[in-house]
C-alpha positions in Angstrom: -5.6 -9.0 19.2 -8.0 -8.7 21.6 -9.6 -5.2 20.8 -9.7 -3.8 17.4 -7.4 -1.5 16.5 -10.1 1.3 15.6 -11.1 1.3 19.3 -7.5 2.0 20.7 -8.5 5.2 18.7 -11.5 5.8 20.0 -14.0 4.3 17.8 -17.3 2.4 19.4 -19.2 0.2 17.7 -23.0 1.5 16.5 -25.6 0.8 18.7 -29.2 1.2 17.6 -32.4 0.9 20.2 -35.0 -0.7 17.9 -39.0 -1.7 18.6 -39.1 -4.8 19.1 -43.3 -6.3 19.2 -43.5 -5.6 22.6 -40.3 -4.0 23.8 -37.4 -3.1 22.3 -34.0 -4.6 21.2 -30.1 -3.0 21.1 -28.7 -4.1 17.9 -24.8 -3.4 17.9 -22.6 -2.9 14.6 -19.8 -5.1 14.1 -16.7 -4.8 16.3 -14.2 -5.0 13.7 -14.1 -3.1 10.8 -12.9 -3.6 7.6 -10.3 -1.2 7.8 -9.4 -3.1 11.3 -8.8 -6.3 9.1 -6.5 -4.5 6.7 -4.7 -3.0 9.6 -4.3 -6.6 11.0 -3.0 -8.7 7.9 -0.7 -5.6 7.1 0.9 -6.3 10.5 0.9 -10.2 10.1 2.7 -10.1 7.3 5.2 -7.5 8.0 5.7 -9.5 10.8 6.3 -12.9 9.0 8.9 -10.5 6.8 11.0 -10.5 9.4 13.8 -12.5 11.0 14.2 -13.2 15.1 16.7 -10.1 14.9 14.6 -8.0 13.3 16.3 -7.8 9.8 14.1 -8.5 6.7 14.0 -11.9 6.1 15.0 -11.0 1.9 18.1 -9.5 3.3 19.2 -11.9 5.9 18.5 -14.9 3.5 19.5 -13.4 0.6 22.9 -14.7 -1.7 24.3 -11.1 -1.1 24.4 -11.7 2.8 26.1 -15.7 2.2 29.2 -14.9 3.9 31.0 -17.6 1.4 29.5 -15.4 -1.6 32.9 -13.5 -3.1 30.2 -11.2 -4.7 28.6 -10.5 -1.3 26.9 -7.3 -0.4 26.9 -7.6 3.2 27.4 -9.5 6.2 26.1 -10.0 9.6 28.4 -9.8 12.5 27.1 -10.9 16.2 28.1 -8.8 19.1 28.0 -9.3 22.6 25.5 -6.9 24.0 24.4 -6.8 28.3 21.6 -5.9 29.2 22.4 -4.4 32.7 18.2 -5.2 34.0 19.0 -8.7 33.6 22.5 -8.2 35.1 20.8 -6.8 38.3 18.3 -9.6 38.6 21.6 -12.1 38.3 23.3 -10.4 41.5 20.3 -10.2 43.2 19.8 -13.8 43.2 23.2 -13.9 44.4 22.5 -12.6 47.3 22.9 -14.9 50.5 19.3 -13.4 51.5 17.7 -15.4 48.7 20.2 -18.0 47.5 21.0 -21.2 49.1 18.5 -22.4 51.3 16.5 -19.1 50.9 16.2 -19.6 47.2 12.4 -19.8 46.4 11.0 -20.5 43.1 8.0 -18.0 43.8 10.3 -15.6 44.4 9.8 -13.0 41.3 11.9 -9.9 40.7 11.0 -6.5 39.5 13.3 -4.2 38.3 13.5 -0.6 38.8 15.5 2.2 37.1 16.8 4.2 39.9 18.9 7.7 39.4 22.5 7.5 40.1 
């Protein structure tokens, strides 16, 4: 992360004008806070808890989910889904306009939701 999380909320760090022999210095406080830290590591690992589907990892890899377990508590079942942003890109590149010999590999599509 780039910016610590305290400053998304509005938080800047200290800064102190001090005498310095014959001028003056800024000293800043630190950028990250503790709290900042804890915030961080919380995510990390609640991150690493969970699978590429977003399921706990302890449920998708536990003996209850083993599909071959007669004692089984659960099971996964994998559905076909479309996702109809992606489904527009595809039939945009279809079009004879950019296919074929107008097909261009720096060619990059945005999609928009328009009202029906």
């Amino acid at each position: 992360m780039k910016i610590p999380p305290s400053k998304l909320w509005g938080r800047e760090p200290e800064r102190r004008i001090v005498p310095d022999g014959d001028g003056w210095r800024v000293e800043e406080g630190a950028e990250y806070t503790k709290q900042d830290y804890e915030l961080l590591a919380a995510l990390h690992e609640y991150e690493a808890s969970i699978d590429s589907h977003g399921f706990p990892l302890e449920e998708s890899m536990s003996v209850g989910a083993d599909p071959l377990n007669p004692k089984g508590t659960h099971r996964y079942e994998a559905r076909p889904i479309r996702n109809w942003a992606d489904d527009a890109v595809e039939q945009a590149q279809k079009d004879p306009r950019y296919s074929g010999e107008n097909s261009s590999s720096a060619r990059k599509w945005r999609v928009f939701k328009v009202p029906r």
